[in-house]
TIKOL-182556 format. One record per atom (N, C-alpha, C): x, y, z; residue in one letter; residue number from 1. Coordinates in steps of 0.05 Angstrom, whole numbers, plus 32768, in hexadecimal, padded with zeros to 4 digits. Layout:
<pts>
    xx    yy    zz  code  pos
     X     Y     Z     A  NUM
...
</pts>
This chain:
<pts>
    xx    yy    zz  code  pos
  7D3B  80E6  7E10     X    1
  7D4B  80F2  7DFB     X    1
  7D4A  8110  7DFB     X    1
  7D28  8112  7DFB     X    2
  7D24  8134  7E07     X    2
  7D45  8144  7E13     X    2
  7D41  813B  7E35     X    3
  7D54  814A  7E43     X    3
  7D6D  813A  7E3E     X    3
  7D76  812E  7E30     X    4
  7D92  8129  7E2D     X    4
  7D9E  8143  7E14     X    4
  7D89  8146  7E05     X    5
  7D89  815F  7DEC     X    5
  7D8E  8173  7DFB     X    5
  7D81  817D  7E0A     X    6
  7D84  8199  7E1E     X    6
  7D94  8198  7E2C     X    6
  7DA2  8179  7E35     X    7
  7DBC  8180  7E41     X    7
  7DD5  8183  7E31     X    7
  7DD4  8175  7E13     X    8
  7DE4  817F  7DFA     X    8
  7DE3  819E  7DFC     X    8
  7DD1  81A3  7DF6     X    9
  7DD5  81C2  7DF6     X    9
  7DE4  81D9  7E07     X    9
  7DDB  81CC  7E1F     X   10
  7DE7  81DA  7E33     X   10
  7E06  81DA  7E32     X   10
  7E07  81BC  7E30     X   11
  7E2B  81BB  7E2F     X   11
  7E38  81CD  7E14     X   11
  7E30  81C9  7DFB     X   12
  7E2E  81DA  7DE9     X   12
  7E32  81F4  7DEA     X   12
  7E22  8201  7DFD     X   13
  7E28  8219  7E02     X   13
  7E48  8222  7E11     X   13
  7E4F  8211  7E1C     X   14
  7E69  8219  7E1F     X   14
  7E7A  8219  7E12     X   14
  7E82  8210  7DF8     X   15
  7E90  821A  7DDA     X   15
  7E92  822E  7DE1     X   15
  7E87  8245  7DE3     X   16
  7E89  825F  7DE8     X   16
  7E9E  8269  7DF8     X   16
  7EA6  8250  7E06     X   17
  7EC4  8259  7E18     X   17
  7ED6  823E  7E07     X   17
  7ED8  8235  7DF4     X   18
  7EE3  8226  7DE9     X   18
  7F06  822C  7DEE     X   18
  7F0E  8251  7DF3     X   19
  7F26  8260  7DEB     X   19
  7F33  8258  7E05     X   19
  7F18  824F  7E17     X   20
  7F32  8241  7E3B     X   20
  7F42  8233  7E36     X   20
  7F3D  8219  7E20     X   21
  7F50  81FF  7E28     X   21
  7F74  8204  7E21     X   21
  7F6F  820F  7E02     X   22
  7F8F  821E  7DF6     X   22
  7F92  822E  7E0D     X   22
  7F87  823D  7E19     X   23
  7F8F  8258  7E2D     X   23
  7F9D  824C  7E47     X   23
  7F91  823B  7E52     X   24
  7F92  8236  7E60     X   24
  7FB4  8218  7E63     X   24
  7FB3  8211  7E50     X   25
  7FCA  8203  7E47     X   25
  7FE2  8210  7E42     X   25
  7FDD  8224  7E32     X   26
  7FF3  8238  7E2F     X   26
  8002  8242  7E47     X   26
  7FF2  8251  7E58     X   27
  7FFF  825E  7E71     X   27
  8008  8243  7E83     X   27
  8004  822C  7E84     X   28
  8011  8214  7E8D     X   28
  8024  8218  7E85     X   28
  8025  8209  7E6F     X   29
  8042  820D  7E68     X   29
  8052  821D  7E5A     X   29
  8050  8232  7E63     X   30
  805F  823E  7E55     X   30
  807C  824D  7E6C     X   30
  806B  824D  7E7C     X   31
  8083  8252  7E95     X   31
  8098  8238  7E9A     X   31
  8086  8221  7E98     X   32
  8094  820B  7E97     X   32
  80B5  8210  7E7F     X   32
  80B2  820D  7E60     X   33
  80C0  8212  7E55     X   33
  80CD  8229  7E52     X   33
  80C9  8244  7E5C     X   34
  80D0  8258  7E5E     X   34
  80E9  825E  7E72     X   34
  80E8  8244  7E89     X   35
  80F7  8244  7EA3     X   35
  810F  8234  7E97     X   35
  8102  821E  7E82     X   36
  8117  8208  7E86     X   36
  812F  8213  7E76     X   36
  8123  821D  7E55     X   37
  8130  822F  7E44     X   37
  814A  823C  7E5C     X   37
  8137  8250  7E60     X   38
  8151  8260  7E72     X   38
  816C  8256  7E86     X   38
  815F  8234  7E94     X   39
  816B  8227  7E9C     X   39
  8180  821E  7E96     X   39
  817D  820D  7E7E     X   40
  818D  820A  7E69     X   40
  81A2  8217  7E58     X   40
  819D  8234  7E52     X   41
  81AC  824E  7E46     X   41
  81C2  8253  7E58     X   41
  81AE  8255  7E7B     X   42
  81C9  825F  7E89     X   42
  81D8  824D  7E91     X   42
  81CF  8232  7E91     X   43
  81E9  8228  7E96     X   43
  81F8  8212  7E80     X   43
  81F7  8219  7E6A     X   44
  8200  820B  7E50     X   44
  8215  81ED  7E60     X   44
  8226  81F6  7E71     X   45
  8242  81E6  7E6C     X   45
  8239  81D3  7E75     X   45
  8226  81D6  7E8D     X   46
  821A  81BC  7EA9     X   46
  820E  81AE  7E95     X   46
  81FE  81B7  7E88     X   47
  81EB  81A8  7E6D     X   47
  81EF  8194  7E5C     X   47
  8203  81A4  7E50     X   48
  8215  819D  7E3E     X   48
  821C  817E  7E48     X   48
  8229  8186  7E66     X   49
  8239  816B  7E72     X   49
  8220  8155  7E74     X   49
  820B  815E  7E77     X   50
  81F1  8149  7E85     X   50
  81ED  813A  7E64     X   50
  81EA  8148  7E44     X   51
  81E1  813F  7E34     X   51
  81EC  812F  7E27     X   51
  8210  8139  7E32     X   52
  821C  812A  7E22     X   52
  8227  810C  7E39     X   52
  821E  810E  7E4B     X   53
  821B  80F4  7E5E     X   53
  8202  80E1  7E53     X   53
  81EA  80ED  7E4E     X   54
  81D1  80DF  7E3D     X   54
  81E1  80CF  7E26     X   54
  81ED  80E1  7E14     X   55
  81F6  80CF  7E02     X   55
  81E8  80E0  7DF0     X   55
  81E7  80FB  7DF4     X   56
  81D5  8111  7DD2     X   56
  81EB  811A  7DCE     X   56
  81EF  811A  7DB1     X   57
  8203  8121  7DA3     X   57
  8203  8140  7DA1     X   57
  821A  814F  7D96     X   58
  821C  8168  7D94     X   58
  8215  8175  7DB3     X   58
  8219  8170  7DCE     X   59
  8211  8176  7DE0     X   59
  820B  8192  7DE5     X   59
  821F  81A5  7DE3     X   60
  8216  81C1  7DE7     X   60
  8207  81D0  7DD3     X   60
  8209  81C3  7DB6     X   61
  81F2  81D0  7DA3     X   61
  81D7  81C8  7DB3     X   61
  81CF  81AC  7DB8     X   62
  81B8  81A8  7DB7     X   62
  81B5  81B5  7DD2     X   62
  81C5  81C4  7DE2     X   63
  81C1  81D1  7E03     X   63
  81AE  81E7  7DF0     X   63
  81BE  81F0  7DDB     X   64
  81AF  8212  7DCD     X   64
  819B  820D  7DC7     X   64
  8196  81F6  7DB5     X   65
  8180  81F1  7DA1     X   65
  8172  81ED  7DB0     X   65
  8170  81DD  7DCC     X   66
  814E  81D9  7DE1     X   66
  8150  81E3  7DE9     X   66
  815E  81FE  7DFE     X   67
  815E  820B  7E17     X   67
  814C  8222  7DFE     X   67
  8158  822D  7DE2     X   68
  814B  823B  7DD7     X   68
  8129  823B  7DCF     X   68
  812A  821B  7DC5     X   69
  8114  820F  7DBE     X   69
  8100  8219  7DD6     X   69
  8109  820C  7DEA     X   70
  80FA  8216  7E01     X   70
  80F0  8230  7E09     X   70
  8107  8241  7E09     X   71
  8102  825F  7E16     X   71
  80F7  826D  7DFD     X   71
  80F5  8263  7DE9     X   72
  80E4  827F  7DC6     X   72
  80CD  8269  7DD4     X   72
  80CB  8251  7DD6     X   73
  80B5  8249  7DD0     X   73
  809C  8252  7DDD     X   73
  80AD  8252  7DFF     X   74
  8093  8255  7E1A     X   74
  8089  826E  7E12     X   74
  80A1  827E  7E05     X   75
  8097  82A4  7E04     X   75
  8080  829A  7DE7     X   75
  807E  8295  7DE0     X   76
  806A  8294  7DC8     X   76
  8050  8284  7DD4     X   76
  8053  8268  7DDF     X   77
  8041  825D  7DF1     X   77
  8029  827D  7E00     X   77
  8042  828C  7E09     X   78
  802F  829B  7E25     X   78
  801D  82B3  7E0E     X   78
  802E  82BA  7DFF     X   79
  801F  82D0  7DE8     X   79
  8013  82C8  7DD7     X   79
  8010  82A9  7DD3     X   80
  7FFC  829D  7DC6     X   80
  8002  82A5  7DA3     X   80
  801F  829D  7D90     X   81
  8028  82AB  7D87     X   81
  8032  828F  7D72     X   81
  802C  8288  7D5E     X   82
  8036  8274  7D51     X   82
  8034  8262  7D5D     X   82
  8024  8257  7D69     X   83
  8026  8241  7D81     X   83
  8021  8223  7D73     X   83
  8014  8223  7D5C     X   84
  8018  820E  7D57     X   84
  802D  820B  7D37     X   84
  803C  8211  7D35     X   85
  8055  8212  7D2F     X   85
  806E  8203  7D44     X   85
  806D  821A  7D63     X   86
  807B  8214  7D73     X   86
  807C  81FD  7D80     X   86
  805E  81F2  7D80     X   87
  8058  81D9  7D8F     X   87
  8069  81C3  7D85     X   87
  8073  81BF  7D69     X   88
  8086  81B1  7D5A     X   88
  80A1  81AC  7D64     X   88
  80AB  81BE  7D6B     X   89
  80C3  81B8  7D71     X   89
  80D0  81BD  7D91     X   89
  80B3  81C3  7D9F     X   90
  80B2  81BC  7DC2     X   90
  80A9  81A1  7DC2     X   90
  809C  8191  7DA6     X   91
  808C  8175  7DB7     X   91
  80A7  8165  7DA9     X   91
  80BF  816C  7D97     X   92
  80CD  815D  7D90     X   92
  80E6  815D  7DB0     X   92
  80E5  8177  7DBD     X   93
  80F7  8176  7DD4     X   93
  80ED  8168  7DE7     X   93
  80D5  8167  7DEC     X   94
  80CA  814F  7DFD     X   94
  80CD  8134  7DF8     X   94
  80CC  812F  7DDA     X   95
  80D3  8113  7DDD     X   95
  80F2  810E  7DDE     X   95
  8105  811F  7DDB     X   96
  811F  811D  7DE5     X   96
  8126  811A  7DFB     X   96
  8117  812B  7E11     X   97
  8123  812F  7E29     X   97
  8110  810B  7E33     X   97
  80F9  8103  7E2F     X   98
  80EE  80E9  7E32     X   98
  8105  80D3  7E2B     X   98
  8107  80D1  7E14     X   99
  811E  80C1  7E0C     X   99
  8135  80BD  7E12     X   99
  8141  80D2  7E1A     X  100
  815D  80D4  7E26     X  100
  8163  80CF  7E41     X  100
  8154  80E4  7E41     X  101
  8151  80EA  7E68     X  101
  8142  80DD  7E76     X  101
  8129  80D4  7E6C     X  102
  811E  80C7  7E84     X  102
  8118  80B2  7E82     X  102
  810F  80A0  7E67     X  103
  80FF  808D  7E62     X  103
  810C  8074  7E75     X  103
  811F  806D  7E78     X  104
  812E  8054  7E8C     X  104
  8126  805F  7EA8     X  104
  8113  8070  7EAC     X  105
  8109  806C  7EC2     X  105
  80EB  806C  7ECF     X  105
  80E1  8061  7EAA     X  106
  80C2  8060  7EA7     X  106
  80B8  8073  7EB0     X  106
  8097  806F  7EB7     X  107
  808D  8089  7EAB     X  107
  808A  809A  7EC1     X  107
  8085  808F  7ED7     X  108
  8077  80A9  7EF0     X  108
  8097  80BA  7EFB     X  108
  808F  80D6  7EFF     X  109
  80A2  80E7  7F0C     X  109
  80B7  80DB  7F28     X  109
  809F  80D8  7F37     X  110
  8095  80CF  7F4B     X  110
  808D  80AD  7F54     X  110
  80A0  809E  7F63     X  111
  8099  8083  7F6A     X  111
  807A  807D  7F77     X  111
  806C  8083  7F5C     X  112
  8042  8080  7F66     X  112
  8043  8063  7F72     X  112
  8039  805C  7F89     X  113
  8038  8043  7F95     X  113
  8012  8036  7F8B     X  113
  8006  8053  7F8E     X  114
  7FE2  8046  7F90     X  114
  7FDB  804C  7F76     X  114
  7FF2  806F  7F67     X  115
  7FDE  8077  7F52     X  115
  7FF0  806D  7F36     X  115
  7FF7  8053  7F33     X  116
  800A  804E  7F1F     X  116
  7FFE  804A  7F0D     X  116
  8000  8057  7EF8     X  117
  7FF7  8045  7EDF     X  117
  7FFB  8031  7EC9     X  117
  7FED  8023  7EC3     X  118
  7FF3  800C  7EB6     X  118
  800B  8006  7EA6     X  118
  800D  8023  7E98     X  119
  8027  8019  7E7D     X  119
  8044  801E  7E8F     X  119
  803F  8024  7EAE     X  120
  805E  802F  7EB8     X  120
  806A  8010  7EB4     X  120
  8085  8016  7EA5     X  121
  8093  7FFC  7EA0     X  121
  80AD  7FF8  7EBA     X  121
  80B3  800F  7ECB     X  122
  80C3  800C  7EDD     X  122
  80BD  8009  7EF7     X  122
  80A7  7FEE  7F00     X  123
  809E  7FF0  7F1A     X  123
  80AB  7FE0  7F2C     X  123
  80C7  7FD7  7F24     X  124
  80DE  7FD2  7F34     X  124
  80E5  7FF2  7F3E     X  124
  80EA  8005  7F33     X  125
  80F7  8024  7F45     X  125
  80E2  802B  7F53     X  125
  80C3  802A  7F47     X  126
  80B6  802A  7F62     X  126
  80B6  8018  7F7F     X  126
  80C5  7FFE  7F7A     X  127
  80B8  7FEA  7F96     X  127
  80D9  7FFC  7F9D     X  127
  80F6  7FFD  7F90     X  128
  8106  800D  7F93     X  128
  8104  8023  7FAD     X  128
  80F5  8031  7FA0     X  129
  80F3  8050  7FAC     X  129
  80E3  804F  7FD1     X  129
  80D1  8044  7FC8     X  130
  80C0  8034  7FDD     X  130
  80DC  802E  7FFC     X  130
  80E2  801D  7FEF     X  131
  80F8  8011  8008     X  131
  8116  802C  800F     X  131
  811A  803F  7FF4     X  132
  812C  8052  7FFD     X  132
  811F  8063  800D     X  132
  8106  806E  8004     X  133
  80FA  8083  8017     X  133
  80F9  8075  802E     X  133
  80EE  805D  803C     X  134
  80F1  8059  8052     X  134
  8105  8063  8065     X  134
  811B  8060  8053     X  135
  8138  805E  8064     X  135
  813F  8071  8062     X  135
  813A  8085  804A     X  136
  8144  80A3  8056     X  136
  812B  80B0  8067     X  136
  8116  80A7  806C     X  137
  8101  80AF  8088     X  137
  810E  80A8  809A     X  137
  8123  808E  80A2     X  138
  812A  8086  80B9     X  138
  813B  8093  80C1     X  138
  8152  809B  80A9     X  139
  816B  80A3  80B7     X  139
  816C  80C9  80C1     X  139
  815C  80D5  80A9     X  140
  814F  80E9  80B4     X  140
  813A  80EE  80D1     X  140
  8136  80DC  80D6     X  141
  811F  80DC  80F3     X  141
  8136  80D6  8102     X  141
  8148  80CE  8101     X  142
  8169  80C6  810E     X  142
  8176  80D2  811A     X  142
  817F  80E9  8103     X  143
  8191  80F3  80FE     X  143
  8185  811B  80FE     X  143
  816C  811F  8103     X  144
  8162  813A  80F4     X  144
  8145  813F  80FF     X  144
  8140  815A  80F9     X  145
  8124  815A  8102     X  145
  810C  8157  80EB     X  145
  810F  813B  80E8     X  146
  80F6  8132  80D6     X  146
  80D7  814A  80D1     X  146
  80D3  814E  80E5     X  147
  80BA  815E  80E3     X  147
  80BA  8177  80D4     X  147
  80D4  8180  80DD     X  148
  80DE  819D  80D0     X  148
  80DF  8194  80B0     X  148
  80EF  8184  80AF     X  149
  80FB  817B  8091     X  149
  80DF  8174  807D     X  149
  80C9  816A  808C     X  150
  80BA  8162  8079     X  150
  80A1  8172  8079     X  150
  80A0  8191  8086     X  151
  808D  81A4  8091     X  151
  807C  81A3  8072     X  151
  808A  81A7  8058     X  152
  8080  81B9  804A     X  152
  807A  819F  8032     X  152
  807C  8181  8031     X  153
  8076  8169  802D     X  153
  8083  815B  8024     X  153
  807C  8139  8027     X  154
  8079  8127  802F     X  154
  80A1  8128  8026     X  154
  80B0  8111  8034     X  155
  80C7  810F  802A     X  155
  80C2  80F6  8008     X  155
  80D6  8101  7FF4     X  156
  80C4  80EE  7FDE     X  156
  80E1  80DE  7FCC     X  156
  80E4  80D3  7FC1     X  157
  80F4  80C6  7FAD     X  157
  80F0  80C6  7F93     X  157
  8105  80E0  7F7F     X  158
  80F8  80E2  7F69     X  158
  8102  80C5  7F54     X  158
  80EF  80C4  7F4F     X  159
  80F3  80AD  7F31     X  159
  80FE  80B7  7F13     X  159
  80F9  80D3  7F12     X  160
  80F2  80DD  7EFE     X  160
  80F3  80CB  7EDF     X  160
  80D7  80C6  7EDE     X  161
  80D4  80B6  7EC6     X  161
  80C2  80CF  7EAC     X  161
  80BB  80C5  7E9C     X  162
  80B1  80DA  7E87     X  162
  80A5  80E0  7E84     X  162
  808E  80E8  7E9F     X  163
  8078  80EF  7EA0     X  163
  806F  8106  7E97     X  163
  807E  8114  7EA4     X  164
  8079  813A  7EA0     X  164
  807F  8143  7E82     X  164
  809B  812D  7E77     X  165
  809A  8137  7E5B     X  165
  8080  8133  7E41     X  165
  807E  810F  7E50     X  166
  8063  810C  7E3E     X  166
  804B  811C  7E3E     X  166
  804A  8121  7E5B     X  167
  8028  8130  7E62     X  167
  8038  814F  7E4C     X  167
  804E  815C  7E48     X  168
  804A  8178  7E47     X  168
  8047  816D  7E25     X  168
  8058  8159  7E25     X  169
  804F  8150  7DFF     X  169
  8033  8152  7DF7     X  169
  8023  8142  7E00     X  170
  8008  813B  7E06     X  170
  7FF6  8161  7E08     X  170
  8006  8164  7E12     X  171
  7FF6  818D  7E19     X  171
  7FFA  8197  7E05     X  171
  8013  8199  7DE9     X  172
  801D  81A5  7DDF     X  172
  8014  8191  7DC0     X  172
  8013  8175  7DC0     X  173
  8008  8170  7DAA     X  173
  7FE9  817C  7DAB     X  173
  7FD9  817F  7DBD     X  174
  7FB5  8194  7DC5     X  174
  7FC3  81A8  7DB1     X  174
  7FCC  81C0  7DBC     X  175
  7FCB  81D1  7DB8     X  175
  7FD7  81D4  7D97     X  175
  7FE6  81BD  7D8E     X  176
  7FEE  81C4  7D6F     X  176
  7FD3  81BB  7D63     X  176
  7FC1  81AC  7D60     X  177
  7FA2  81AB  7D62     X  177
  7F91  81C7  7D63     X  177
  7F8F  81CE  7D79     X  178
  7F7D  81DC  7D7F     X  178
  7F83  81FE  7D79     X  178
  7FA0  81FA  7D7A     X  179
  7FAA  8216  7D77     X  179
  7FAC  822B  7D8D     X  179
  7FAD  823B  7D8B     X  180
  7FB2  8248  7DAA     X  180
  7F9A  825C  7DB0     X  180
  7F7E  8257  7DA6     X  181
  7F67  825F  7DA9     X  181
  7F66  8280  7DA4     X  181
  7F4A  8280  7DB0     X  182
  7F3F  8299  7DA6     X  182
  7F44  82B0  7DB8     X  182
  7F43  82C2  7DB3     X  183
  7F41  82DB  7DBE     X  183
  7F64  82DF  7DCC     X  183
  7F68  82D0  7DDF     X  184
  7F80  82D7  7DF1     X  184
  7F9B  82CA  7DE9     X  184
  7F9F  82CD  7DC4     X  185
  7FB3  82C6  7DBB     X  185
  7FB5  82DC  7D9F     X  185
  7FD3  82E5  7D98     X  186
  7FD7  82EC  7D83     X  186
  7FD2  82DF  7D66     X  186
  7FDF  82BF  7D6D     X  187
  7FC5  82B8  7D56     X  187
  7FB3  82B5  7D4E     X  187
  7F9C  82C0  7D5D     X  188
  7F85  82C1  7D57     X  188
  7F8A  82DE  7D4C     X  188
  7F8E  82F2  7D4D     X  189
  7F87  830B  7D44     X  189
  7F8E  830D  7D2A     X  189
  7FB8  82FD  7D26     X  190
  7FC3  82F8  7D09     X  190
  7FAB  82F2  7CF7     X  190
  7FA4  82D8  7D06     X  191
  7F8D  82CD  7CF3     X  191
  7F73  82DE  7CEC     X  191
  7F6A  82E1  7D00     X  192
  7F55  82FA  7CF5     X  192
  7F5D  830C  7CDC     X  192
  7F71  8319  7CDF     X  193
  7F7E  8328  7CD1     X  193
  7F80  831F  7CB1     X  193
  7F8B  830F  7CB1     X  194
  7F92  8300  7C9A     X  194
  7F77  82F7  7C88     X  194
  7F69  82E9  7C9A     X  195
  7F51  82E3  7C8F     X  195
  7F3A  82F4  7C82     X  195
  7F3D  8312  7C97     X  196
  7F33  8324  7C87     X  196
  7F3A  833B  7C75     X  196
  7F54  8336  7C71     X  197
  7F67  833F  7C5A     X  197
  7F63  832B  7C39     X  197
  7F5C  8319  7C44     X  198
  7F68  8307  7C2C     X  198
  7F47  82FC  7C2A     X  198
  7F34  8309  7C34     X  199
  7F1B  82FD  7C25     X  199
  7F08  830D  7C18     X  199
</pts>
């Protein structure tokens, strides 16, 4: 019990960098939504056409309202700036773009053959993907110089299921929690501020 206490401690002592985990989440994504925002802005009309194929209503508002959501958000994400305010209405665009966009193609990005996990409900597009990648390996080794083509990796078949949106949900509900930590965010200083104004 002794050295299990002293190893409490020890771990304990790293609280002291408690300000990594927000920090470190932040600069993830924030380029992430910062890119897509802009994505979105510049090309409203393509958008527009993709959302209102989903079946989302008001198509080119909601192009403004997420491409915006997105690009104020990531810039606040990276300056550490209202962040958990922001986290609100980036984890409500994640579950849109999940719902709309991807969920009929369950959960992995990527057709995982070894690393699937349990709740993926679409492991018909994985046995799917499996047998197309074969055949575009064949016809490319055919037809092309395979080696060239696949220098920089593996040739792949996207699934895109809702992975990335959940995991960034999952990042962004943390951080409305935890807040966007200490030291290497403006709201920490607001807060400082405030707290020692008002006590």
């Amino acid at each position: 019990m002794q050295f299990l206490r002293q190893m409490q401690k020890l771990l304990n002592i790293s609280k002291a960098l408690d300000w990594l985990g927000p920090l470190a989440l932040r600069i993830f994504l924030a380029p992430i939504f910062i890119l897509a925002g802009m994505n979105k802005l510049s090309n409203v009309d393509n958008v527009a056409s993709w959302f209102e194929y989903l079946g989302i209503p008001a198509p080119e508002l909601m192009v403004y309202l997420a491409g915006t959501t997105e690009l104020v958000g990531g810039i606040l994400l990276l300056v550490g700036l209202g962040v958990r305010w922001i986290a609100v209405p980036l984890m409500f665009t994640m579950i849109v773009a999940a719902t709309s966009a991807h969920w009929e193609n369950g959960w992995h990005v990527l057709p995982e053959t070894e690393l699937t996990v349990p709740w993926e409900w679409r492991t018909d597009l994985i046995d799917d993907a499996v047998v197309l990648k074969d055949e575009a390996k064949s016809v490319l080794r055919k037809h092309s110089d395979y080696d060239y083509l696949s220098a920089a990796g593996p040739i792949t078949i996207l699934k895109n299921g809702i992975e990335f949106a959940a995991t960034y949900f999952i990042m962004l509900l943390a951080l409305f929690f935890t807040g966007a930590g200490r030291f290497f965010s403006f709201d920490y200083w607001v807060d400082r501020k405030l707290n020692s104004e008002f006590s």
